[in-house]
C-alpha positions as CSV (number, residue, x, y, z in Angstrom):
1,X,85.3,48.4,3.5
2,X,88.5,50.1,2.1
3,X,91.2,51.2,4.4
4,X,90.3,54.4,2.7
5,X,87.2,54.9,4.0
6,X,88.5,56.3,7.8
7,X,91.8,58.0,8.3
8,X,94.1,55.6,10.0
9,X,95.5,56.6,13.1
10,X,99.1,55.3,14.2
11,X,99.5,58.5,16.6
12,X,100.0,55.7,19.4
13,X,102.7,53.4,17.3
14,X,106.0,55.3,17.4
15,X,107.3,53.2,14.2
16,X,104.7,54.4,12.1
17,X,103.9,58.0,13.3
18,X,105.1,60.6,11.1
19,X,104.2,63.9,10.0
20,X,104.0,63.2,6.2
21,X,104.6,65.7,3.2
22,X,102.5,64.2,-0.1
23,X,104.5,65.7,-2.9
24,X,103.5,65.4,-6.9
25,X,105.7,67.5,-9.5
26,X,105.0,67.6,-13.4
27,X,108.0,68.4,-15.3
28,X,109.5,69.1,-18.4
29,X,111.1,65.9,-18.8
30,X,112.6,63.1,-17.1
31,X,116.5,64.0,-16.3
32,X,116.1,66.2,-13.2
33,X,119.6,68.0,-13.9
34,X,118.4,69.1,-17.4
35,X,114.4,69.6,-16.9
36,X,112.1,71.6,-14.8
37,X,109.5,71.7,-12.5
38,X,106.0,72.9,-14.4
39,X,103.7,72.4,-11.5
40,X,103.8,71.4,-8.0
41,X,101.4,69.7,-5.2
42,X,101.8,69.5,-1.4
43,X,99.3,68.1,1.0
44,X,101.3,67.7,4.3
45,X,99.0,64.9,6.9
46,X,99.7,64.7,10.5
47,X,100.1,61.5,12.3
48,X,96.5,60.3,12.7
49,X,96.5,60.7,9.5
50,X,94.1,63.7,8.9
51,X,95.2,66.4,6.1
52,X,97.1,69.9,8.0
53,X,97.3,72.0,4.9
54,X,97.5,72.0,1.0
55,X,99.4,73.9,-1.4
56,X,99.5,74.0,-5.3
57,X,100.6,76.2,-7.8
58,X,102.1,76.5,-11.8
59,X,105.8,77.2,-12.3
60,X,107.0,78.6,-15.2
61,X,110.2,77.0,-15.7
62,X,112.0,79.7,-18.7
63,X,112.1,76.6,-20.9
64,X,109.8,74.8,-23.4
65,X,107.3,72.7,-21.3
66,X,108.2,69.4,-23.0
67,X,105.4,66.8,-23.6
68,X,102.3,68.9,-23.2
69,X,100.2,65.4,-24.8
70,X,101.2,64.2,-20.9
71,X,100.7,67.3,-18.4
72,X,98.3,69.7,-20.9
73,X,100.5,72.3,-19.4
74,X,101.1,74.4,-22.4
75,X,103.5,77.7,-22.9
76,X,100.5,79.5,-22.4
77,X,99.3,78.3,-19.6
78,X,102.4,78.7,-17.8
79,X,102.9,82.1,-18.9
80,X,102.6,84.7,-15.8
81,X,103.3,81.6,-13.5
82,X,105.7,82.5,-10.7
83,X,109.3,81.0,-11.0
84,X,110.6,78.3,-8.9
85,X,112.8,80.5,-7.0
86,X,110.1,82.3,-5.7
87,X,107.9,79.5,-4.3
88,X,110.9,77.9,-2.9
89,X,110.9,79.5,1.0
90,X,107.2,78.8,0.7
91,X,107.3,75.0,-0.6
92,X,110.3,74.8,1.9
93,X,108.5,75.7,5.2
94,X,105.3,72.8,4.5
95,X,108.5,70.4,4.1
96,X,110.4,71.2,7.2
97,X,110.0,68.7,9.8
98,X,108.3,66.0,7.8
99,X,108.7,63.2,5.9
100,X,108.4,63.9,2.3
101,X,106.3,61.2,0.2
102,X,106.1,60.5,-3.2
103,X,104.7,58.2,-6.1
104,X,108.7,57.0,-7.1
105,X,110.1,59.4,-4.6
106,X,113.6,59.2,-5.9
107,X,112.1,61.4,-9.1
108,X,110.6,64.0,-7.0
109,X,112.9,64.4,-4.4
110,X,115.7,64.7,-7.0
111,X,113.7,67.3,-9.3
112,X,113.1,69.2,-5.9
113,X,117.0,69.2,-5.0
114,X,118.1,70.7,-8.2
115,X,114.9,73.6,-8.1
116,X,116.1,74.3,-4.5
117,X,119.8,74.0,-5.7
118,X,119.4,76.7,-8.7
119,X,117.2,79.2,-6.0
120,X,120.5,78.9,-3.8
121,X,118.1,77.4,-0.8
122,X,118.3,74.3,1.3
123,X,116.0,71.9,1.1
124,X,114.6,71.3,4.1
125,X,114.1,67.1,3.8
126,X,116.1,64.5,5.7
127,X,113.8,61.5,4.8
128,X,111.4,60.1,1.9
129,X,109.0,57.5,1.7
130,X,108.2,56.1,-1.9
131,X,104.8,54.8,-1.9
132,X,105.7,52.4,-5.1
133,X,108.3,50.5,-2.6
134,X,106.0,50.5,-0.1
135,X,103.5,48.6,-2.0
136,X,106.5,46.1,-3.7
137,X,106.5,45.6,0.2
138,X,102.5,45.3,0.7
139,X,102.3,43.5,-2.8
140,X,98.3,44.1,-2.8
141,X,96.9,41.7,-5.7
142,X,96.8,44.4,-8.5
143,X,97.8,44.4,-11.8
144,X,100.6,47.3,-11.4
145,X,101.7,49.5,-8.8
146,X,100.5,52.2,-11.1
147,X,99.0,55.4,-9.3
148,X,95.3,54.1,-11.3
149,X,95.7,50.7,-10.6
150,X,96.5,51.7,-6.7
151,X,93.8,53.9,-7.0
152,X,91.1,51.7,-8.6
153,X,92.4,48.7,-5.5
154,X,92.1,51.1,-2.4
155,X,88.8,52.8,-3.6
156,X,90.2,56.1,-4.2
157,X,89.0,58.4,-6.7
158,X,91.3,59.7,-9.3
159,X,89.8,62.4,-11.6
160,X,92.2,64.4,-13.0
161,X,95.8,62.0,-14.3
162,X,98.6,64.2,-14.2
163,X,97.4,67.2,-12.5
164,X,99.7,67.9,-9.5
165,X,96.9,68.5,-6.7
166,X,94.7,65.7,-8.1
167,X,97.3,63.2,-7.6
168,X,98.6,64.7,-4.3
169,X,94.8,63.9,-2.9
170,X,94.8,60.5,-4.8
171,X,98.2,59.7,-2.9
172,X,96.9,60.6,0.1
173,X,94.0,58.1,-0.1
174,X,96.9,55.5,-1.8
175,X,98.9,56.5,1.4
176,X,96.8,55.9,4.2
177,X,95.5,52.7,2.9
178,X,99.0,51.2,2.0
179,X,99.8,52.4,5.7
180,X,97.3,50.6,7.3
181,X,98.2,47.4,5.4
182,X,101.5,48.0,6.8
183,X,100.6,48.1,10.0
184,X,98.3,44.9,9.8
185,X,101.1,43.2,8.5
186,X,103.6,44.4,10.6
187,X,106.1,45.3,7.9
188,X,108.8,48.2,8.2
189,X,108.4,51.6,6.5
190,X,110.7,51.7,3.2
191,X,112.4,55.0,4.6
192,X,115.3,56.3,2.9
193,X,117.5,59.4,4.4
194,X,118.0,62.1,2.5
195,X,120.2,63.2,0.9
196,X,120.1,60.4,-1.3
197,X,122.8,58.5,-2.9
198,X,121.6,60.1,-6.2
199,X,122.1,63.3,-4.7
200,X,123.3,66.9,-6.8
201,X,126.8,67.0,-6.5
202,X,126.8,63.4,-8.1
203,X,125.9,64.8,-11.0
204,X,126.8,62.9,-13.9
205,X,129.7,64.3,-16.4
206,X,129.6,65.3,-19.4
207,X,129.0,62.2,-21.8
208,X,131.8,60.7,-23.1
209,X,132.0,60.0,-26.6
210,X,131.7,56.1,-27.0
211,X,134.4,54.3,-29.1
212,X,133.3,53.1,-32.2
213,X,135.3,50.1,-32.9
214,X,137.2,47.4,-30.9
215,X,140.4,46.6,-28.3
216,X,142.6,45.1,-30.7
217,X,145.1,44.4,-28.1
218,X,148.0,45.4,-26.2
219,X,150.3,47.9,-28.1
220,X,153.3,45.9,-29.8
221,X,156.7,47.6,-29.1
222,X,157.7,49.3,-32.8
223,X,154.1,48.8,-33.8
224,X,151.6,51.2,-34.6
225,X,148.8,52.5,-32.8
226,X,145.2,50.7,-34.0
227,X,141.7,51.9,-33.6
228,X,140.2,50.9,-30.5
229,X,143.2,50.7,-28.0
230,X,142.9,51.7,-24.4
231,X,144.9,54.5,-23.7
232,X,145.7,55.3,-20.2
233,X,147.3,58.4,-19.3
234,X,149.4,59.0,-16.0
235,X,151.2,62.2,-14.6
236,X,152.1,65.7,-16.1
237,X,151.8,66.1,-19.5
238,X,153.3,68.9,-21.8
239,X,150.4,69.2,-24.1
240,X,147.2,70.1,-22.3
241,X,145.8,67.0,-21.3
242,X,142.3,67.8,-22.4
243,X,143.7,68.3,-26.2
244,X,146.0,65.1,-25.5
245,X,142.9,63.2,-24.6
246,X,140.5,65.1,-27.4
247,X,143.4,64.6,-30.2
248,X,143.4,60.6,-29.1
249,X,139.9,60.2,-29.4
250,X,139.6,62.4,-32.6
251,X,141.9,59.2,-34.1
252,X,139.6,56.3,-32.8
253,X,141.6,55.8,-29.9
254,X,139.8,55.0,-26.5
255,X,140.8,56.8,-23.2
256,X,140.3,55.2,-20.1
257,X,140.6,56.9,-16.9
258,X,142.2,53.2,-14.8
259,X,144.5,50.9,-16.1
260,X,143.9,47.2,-16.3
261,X,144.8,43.5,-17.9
262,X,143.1,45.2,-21.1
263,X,145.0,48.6,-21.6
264,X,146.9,48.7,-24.7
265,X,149.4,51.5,-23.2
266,X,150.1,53.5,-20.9
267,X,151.0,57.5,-21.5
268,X,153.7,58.5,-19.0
269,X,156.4,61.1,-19.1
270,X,159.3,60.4,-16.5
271,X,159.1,60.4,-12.7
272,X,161.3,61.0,-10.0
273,X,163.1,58.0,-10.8
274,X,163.7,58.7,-14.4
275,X,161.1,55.9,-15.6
276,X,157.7,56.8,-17.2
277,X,155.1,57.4,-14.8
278,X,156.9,55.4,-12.2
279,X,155.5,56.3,-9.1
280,X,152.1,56.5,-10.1
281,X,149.3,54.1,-9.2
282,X,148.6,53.6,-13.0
283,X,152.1,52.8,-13.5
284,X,152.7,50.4,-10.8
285,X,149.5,48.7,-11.9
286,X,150.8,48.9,-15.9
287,X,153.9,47.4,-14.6
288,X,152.0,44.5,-12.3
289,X,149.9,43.8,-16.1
290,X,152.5,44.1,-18.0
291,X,151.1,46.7,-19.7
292,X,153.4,48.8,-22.5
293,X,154.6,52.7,-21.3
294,X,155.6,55.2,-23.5
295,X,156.9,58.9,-23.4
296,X,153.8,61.4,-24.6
297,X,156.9,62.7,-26.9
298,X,156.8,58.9,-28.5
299,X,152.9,58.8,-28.1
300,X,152.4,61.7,-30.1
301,X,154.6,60.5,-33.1
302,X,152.6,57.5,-33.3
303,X,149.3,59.1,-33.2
304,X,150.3,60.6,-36.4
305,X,149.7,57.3,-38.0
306,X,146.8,55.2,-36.1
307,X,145.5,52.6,-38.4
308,X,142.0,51.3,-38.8
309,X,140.3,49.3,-36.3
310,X,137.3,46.9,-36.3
311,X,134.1,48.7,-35.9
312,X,132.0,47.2,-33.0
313,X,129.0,45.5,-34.7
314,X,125.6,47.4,-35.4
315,X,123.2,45.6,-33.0
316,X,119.9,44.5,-35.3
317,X,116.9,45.3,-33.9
318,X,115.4,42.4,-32.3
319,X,112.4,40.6,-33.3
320,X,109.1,41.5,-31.5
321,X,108.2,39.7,-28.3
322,X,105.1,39.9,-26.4
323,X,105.6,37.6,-23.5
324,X,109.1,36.0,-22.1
325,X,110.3,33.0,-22.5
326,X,108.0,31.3,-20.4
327,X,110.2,29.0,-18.3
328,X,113.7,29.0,-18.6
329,X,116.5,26.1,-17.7
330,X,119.5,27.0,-15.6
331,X,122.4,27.7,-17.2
332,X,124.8,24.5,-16.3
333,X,127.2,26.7,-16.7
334,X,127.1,28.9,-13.7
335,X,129.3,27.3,-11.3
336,X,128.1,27.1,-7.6
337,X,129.4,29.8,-5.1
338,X,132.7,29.3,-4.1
339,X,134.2,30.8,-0.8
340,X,137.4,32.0,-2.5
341,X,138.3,34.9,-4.6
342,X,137.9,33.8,-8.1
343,X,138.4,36.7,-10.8
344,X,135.4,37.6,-12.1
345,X,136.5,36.9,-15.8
346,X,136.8,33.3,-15.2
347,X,132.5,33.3,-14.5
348,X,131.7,31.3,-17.6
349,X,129.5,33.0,-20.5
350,X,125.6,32.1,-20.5
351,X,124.4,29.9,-23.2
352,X,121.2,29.7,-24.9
353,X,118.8,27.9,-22.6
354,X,115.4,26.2,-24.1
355,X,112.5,26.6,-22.7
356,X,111.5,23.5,-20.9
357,X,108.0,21.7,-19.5
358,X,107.8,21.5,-15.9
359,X,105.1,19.8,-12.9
360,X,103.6,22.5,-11.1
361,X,101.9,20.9,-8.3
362,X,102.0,24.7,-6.6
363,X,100.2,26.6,-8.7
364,X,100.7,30.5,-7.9
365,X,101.7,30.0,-4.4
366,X,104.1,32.5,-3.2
367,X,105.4,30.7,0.3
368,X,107.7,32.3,2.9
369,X,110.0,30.2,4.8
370,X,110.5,31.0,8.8
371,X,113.4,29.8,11.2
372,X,116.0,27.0,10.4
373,X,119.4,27.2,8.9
374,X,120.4,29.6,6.1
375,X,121.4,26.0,4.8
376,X,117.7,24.5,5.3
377,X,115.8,27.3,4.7
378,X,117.9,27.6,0.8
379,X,117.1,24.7,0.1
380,X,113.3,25.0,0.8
381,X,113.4,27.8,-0.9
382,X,115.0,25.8,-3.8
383,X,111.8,23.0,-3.5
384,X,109.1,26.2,-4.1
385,X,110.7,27.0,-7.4
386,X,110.8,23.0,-8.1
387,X,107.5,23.0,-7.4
388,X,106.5,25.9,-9.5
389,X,106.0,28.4,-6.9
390,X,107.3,31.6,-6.3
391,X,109.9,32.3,-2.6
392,X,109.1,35.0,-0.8
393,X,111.2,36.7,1.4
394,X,108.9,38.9,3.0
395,X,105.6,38.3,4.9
396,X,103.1,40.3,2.3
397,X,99.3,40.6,1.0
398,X,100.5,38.2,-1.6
399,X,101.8,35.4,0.7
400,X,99.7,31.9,0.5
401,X,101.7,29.7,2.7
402,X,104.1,29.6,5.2
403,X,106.9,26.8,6.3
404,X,107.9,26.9,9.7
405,X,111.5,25.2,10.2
406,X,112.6,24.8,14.5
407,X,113.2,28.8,15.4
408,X,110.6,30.2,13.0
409,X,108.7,30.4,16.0
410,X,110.9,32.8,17.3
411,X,110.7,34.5,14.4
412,X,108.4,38.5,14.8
413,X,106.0,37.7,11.7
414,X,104.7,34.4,13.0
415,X,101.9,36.4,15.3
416,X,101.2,38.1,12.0
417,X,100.3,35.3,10.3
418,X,98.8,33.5,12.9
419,X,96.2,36.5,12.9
420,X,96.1,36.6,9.1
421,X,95.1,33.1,9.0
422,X,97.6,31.5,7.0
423,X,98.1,28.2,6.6
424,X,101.4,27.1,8.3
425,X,103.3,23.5,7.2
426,X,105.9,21.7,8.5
427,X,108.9,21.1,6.2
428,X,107.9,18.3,5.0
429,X,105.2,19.4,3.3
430,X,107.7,20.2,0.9
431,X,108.1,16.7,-0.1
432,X,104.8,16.0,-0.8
433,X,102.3,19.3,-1.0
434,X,98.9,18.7,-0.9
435,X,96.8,20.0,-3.2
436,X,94.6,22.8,-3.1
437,X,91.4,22.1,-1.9
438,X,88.6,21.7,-5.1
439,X,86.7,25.3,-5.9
440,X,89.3,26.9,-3.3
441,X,89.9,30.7,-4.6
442,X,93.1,31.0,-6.6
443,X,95.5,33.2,-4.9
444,X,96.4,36.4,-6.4
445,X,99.8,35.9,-6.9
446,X,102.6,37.5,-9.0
447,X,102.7,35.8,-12.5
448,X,106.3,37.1,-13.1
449,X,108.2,34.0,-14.4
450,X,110.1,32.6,-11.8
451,X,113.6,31.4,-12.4
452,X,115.9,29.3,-10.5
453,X,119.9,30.1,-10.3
454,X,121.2,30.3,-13.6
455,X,117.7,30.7,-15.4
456,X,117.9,33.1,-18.4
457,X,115.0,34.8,-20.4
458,X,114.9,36.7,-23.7
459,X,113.7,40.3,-23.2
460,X,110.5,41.2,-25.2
461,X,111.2,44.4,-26.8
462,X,110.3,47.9,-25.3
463,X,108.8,51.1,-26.5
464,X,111.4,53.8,-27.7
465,X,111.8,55.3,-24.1
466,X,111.2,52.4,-22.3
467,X,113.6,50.9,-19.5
468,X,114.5,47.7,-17.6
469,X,114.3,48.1,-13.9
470,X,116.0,45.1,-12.3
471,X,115.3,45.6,-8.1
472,X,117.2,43.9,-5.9
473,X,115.8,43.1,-1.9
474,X,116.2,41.4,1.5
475,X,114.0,40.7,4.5
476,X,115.5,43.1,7.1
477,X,118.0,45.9,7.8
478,X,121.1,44.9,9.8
479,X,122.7,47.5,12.4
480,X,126.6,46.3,11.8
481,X,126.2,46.5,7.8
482,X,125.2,48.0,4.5
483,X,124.0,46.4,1.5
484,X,125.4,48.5,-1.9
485,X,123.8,47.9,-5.1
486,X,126.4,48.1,-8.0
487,X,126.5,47.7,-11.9
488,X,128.9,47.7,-14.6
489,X,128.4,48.6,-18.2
490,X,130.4,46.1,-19.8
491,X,132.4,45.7,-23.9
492,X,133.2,42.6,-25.3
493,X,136.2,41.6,-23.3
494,X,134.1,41.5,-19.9
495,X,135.5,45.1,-19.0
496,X,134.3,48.9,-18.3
497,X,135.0,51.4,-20.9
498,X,135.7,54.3,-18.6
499,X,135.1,54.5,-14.9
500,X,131.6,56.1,-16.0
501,X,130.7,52.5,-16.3
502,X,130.6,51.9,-13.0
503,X,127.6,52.7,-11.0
504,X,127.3,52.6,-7.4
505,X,126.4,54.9,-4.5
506,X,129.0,57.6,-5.2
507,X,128.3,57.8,-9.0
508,X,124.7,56.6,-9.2
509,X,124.2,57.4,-13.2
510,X,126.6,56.8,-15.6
511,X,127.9,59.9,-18.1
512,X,125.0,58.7,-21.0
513,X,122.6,58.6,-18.8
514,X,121.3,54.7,-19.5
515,X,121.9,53.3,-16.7
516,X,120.8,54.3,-13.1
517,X,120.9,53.5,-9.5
518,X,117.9,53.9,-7.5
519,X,117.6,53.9,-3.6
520,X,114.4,52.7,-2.7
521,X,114.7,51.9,0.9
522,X,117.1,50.4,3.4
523,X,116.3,46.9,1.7
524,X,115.7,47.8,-1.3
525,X,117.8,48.8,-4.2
526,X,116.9,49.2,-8.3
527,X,119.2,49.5,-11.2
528,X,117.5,51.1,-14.6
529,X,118.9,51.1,-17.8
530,X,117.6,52.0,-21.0
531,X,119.6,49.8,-23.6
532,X,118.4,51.8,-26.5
533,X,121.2,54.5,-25.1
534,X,123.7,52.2,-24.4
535,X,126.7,52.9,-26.2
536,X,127.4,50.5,-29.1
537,X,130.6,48.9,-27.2
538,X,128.2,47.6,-24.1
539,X,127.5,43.9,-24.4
540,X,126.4,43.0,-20.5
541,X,125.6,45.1,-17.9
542,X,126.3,42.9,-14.5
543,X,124.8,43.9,-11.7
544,X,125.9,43.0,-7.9
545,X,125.4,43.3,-4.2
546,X,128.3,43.8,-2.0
547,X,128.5,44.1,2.0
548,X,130.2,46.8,3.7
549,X,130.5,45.6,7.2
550,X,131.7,42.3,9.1
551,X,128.7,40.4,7.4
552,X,128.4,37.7,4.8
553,X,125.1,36.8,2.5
554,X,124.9,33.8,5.0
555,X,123.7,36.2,7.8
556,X,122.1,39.0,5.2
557,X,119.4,35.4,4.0
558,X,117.7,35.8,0.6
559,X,118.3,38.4,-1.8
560,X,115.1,38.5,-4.0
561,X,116.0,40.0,-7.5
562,X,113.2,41.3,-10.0
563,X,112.7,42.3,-13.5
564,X,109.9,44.6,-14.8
565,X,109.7,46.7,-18.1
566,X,109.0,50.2,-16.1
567,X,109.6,51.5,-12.6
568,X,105.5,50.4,-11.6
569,X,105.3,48.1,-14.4
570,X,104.3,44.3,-13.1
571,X,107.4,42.2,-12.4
572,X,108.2,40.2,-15.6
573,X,110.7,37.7,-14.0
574,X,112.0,36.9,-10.3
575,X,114.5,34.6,-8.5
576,X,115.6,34.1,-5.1
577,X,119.3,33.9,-4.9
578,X,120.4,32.5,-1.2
579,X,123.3,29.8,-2.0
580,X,126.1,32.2,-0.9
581,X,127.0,31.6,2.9
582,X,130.0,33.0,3.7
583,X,130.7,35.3,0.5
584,X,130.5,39.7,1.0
585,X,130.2,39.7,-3.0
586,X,127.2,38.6,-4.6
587,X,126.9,38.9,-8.4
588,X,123.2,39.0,-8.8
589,X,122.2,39.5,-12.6
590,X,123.4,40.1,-16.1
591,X,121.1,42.0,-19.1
592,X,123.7,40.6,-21.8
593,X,123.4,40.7,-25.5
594,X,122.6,37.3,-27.8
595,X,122.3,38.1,-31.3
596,X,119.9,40.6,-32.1
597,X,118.3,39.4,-28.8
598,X,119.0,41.0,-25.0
599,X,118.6,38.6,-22.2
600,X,118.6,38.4,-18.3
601,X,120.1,35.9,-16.2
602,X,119.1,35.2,-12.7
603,X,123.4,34.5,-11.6
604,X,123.9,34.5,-7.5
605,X,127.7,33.8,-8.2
606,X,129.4,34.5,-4.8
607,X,132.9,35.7,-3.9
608,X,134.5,36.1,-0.8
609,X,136.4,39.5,-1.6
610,X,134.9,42.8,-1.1
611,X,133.6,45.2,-4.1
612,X,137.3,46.8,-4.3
613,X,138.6,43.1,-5.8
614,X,135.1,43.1,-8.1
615,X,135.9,46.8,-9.4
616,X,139.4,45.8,-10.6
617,X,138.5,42.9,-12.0
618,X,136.4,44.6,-13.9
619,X,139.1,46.9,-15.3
620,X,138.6,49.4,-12.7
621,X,141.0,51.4,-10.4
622,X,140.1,52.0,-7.1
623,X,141.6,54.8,-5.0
């Protein structure tokens, strides 16, 4: 019978009782600062899980409604539809006091913060629950996490895609099923407190305007200026720095906000002390580089003569791809963690890696590893991959065996799946599997390719508004620390452009918009980007995990990284990166450029410095 068939009751079990708010917007667009809210669905549930009330109306949103082949929701039909401001208080109140939930929360919840935002009202939310990271949690054996395929899994009806009440009722049946698998595995809610990192007055900037060609180099003294230099500027300037900056860029100069090893000058008119900039943090750092100062007076007469640079290379379009690479070698020349602070340009360059033939004696087995040593259990870990199997970090629907090292006993999922029935081996099992029994079903599995440390695939190409979603995740949240999801938009000399190339918690989109941070839960972080709208300087965009806290990756375990061509698209690719032991850094993955070709690596370099040393390195200064 379908979970769906009774409402599930978790009145009695405090982690799991909630009154609920099942939100579903249609919208104008996709970029909640810029698009509006067309139609809107709430079905609020109490804890036993039976519906309260339900509310659903049009919105006419004073703009053009966008892609009416999607949501049918024409001009027309939104015409005499009440504005958003005045279904605010009313939206509002069947918020209060619950937890809002949402098919990719992060997109509702953010459309909803800039509607309440522009009606001048709060909104009234202080926690979401994304049903999508729920079921990355659940992992039920379905083709995608899809609101049909969901639907089609858990027996729910779906009779109207894309109409806001319809799929508020079809998340509700979603909802209480994927609860009750919760529950019968015993796994934690995904909630995230609101507001989120990706929260209004984040919003990005206005884009900068990318430089066309590239860093020649440091500015010789009694040379000219050269398309493509970083400019920094520091301190007062007698032109208005907006024109300084606008005139610079007008010649095919580049203006950075930091300075680093990479900065071809530095603007400064004098300081206290007579000297250029001196005092500033962007001259003490030019002066730590070595990095050339000049007057704006001297600036100025050198702008009048900027020579050409070296246009950055049109990227070819890349020959289509259905299907990865389907195994992939490690790239020998990742070097193995190392507990000391190694600069992150020094982490070699991928090469190409060839495809290569291997024994897989596992199958699709997906096996979790319970008790032992970080040590012992990363190296199991290590043997499942061997083997051709897929680590899992998490106890989940998709879970076929289980290794029990000394202390897995103690371990809370073991009376899970005790009562789930699965099998359970000793460790050394590992050195010689048995095989699966003859005409025994084949487990539903992930197929996502699954790469050891190092592995690389080339990226299949992706529809013109397509986007990489690479999700990062660990067992369990830790009271003495936070896990932060970075990434860097990177040119070809391994270094940000602007500070806009840096996206993190503070800053979770960067100026163009390509590539986003997503918070998807307390173990659970996603990084998008859309490399069709990267600028034409970006070659890599590294992605990495740092701890804030007393913590290293040694206590944190596992950190499970994914790749998947759309936000509840099937994974493509996975790894589980747990060499790093005492290291607060964690460089996870790189999307990097290859020819015509992009490409992922699985890295799991490690450092023992915090982010601020990572930031830097990257060219980035850090207040």
């Amino acid at each position: 019978m379908s979970p769906v068939a009774a409402a599930l009751d978790v009145s009695h079990l405090p982690d799991y009782a909630h009154d609920w708010a099942l939100v579903d917007v249609e919208t104008s667009g996709l970029v909640a600062r810029r698009d509006r809210i067309l139609s809107i669905a709430v079905l609020t549930l109490g804890p036993e899980g039976k519906p309260v009330e339900e509310f659903s109306t049009l919105v006419d949103p004073g703009c053009d409604p966008g892609p009416v082949h999607v949501h049918g929701l024409t001009t027309e039909r939104l015409r005499g539809a009440p504005a958003f401001d005045r279904i605010a208080e009313r939206v509002g109140a069947l918020l209060r006091g619950r937890v809002l939930v949402a098919h990719n929360a992060q997109f509702d919840y953010d459309f909803l913060a800039h509607e309440f935002a522009r009606a001048g009202v709060t909104l009234p939310v202080t926690r979401r629950l994304c049903t999508l990271a729920l079921n990355r949690r659940v992992e039920p054996p379905t083709d995608s996490f899809s609101l049909a395929s969901l639907a089609a899994h858990y027996g729910v009806r779906q009779t109207r895609a894309h109409d806001a009440l319809d799929d508020t009722r079809v998340l509700a049946g979603i909802f209480r099923a994927s609860l009750a698998e919760a529950v019968r595995l015993d796994l934690a809610l995904p909630l995230v407190p609101c507001p989120p990192r990706q929260d209004p007055r984040f919003a990005p900037k206005a884009p900068k305007v990318p430089c066309a060609y590239r860093n020649p180099g440091r500015l010789v003294s009694g040379g000219p200026l050269v398309q493509g230099m970083k400019i920094a500027v520091t301190g007062d300037t007698d032109m208005a720095r907006a024109e300084l900056v606008a005139r610079s860029v007008a010649a095919g100069l580049n203006v950075v906000g930091s300075v680093s090893r990479h900065t071809s000058a530095l603007v400064a008119n004098g300081g206290s002390s007579g000297a250029p900039g001196s005092g500033s943090a962007k001259a003490r750092r030019a002066a730590s580089e070595g990095v050339p100062v000049l007057d704006e007076r001297a600036f100025l007469a050198l702008l009048e003569d900027v020579r050409p640079g070296t246009p950055h290379q049109k990227q070819q379009p890349a020959p289509p791809a259905a299907e990865p690479v389907p195994a992939a070698a490690p790239d020998p020349t990742v070097a193995a963690p190392a507990p000391v602070a190694v600069p992150v340009a020094e982490v070699p360059a991928p090469r190409q890696a060839a495809p290569v033939r291997t024994v897989q004696p596992f199958g699709r087995r997906r096996v979790l590893v319970l008790g032992g040593s970080h040590e012992e259990a990363a190296a199991a870990r290590a043997r499942v991959v061997e083997l051709g199997g897929a680590a899992a970090i998490n106890l989940s629907a998709s879970v076929t065996d289980i290794v029990l090292f000394p202390g897995g006993e103690r371990d809370r999922r073991l009376a899970r799946v005790t009562s789930t029935g699965l099998p359970v081996h000793e460790p050394a099992w590992l050195g010689s599997p048995s095989p699966q029994p003859a005409g025994a079903p084949v487990p539903h599995t992930p197929s996502a390719v699954v790469l050891p440390r190092g592995g690389v695939v080339d990226l299949p190409a992706l529809p013109a508004a397509g986007r990489w979603h690479v999700g990062a995740s660990w067992a369990a949240p830790r009271a003495d620390c936070e896990i932060d999801v970075v990434a860097f938009v990177l040119d070809e000399d391994e270094q940000a452009s602007s500070d806009g190339d840096f996206v993190f918690y503070g800053a979770p989109e960067s100026p163009d918009g390509a590539t986003r941070l997503l918070c998807d839960g307390p173990t659970e972080q996603t990084v998008t980007v859309d490399l069709g709208a990267l600028p034409p300087a970006a070659q890599r965009i590294a992605i990495a995990a740092a701890i804030d806290g007393a913590a290293t990756f040694g206590d944190i375990g596992a950190v499970q990284i994914s790749l998947a061509p759309g936000s509840d698209a099937p994974v493509m690719t996975q790894a589980a990166l747990d060499a790093a032991t005492s290291e607060r850094t964690l460089l996870l993955a790189e999307l990097y450029r290859r020819g015509p070709l992009w490409r992922f690596r699985a890295v799991g370099q490690g450092y023992d410095h915090g982010l601020e040393t990572l930031v830097r390195g990257y060219g980035i200064e850090v207040a």
